[in-house]
N, C-alpha and C positions, 0 to 999 in steps of 0.2 A: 572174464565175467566180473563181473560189480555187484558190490550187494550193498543196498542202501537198505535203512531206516525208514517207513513211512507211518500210516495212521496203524494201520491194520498190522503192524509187523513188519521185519525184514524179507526183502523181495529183491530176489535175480533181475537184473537187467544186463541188455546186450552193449557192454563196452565200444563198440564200435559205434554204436549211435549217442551214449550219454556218457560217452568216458572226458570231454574236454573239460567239467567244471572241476576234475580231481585232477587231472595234469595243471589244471590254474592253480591249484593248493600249493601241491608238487614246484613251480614254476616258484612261487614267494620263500616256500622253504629254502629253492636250490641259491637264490639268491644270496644267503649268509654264508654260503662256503666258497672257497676258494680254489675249489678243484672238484670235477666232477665228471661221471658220465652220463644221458642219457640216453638208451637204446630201442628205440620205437620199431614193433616188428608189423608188417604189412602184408602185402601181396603182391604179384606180379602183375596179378588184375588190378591194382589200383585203377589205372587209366583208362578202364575201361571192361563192364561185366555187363555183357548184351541179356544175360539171364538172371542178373540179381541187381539192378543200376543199385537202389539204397546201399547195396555192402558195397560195391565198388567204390562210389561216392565217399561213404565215410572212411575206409584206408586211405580215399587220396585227400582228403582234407586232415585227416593225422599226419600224411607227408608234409601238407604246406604249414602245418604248426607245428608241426618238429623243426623246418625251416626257419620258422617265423622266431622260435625259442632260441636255434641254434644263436642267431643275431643278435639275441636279448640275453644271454647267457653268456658270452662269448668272454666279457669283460672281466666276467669272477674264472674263467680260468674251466669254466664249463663245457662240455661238445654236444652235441646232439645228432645223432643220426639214426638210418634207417635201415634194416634189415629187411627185406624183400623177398621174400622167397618164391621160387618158382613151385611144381608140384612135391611134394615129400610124402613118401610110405610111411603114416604114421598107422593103417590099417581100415583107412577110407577108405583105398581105392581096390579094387578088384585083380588081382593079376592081370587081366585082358585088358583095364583101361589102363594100370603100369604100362604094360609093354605098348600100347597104342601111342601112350604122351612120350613114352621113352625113345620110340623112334622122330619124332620132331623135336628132341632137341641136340645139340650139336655133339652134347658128351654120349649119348646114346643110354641113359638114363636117368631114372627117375632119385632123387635128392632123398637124404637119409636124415632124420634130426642132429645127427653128428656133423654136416654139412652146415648146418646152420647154427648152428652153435661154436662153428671157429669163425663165424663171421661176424657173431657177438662178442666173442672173445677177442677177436681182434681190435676190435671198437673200443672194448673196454681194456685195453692196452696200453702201457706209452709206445707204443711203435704210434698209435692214432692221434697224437698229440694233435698234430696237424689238419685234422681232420675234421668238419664238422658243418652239417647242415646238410649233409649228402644222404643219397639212397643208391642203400648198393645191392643191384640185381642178384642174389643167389640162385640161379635155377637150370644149372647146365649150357648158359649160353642161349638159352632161350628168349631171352629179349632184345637180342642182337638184331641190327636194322636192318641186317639181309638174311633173309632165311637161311637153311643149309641145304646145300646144292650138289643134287648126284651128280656123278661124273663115268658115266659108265665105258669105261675101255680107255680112256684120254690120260694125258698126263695131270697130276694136281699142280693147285697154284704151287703149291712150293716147289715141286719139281722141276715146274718151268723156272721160277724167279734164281731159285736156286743153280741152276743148269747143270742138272743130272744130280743132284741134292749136297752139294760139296757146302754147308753153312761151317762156318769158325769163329772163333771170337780172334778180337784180334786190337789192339790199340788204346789211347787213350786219348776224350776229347774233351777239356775241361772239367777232368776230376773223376769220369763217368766211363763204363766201360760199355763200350757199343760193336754190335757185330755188323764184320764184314765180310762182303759175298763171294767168292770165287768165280774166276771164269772157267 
């Protein structure tokens, strides 16, 4: 939320729609330091909300200006990225719609604010140095390209790839340690 100054007094508005002239502020300030993070949080809907377009809209234009900063920021030693969340039990949802969103997705439930919060933590890390301009899905695997696939009675991909599940680590190939399969 945002609260501005107008004629009539201070008044609530909705950040998602009038939040880009305070991130410009934010953007001139971050320019004098020489090290920084910023952490833009979103939705999983960005890309698309068949029941609300204006919210969907405005989280995916904070993605493409969080981007747009990440490149403009980069020079003074700055990151920018995107925290995305899929659904989280903050006490919106119902039990029956938890456990409904919880069976589509891969982890087989619904995301905790502790969940999201190590992926801010991470960002705001040096492990993240490297990092920046990105939107990173938090939502159990839920925005992965191929849905999650019953298997009822059959072997799993791994079992097959694996051939009867024998995986090991095993070698080293330019610095980096990579597994390999068993026959």
């Amino acid at each position: 939320m945002l609260v501005r100054k107008g004629r009539m007094g201070f008044r609530r508005e909705n950040e998602s729609v009038h939040g880009t002239a305070p991130k410009s502020q934010c953007l001139s300030l971050a320019r004098k330091s020489s090290w920084g993070r910023i952490i833009n949080i979103s939705t999983d809907g960005a890309s698309g909300h068949g029941w609300n377009a204006s919210y969907g809209a405005s989280k995916y234009a904070g993605e493409s200006y969080a981007k747009a900063a990440a490149a403009e920021l980069g020079p003074y030693g700055i990151t920018v990225n995107v925290v995305s969340p899929g659904a989280v039990q903050t006490g919106w949802l119902t039990d029956e719609a938890a456990e409904a969103i919880a069976k589509t997705y891969p982890l087989r439930r619904i995301g905790t604010p502790e969940d999201i919060a190590s992926a801010v933590v991470f960002f705001a890390s040096r492990q993240a140095d490297w990092i920046t301009g990105q939107v990173l899905n938090v939502g159990g695997g839920n925005r992965m390209s191929l849905p999650p696939q019953e298997n009822p009675g059959g072997r799993s991909v791994c079992e097959k790839i694996c051939r009867g599940g024998r995986l090991f680590h095993g070698g080293r190939k330019a610095g980096l340690r990579h597994l390999t399969l068993s026959a």
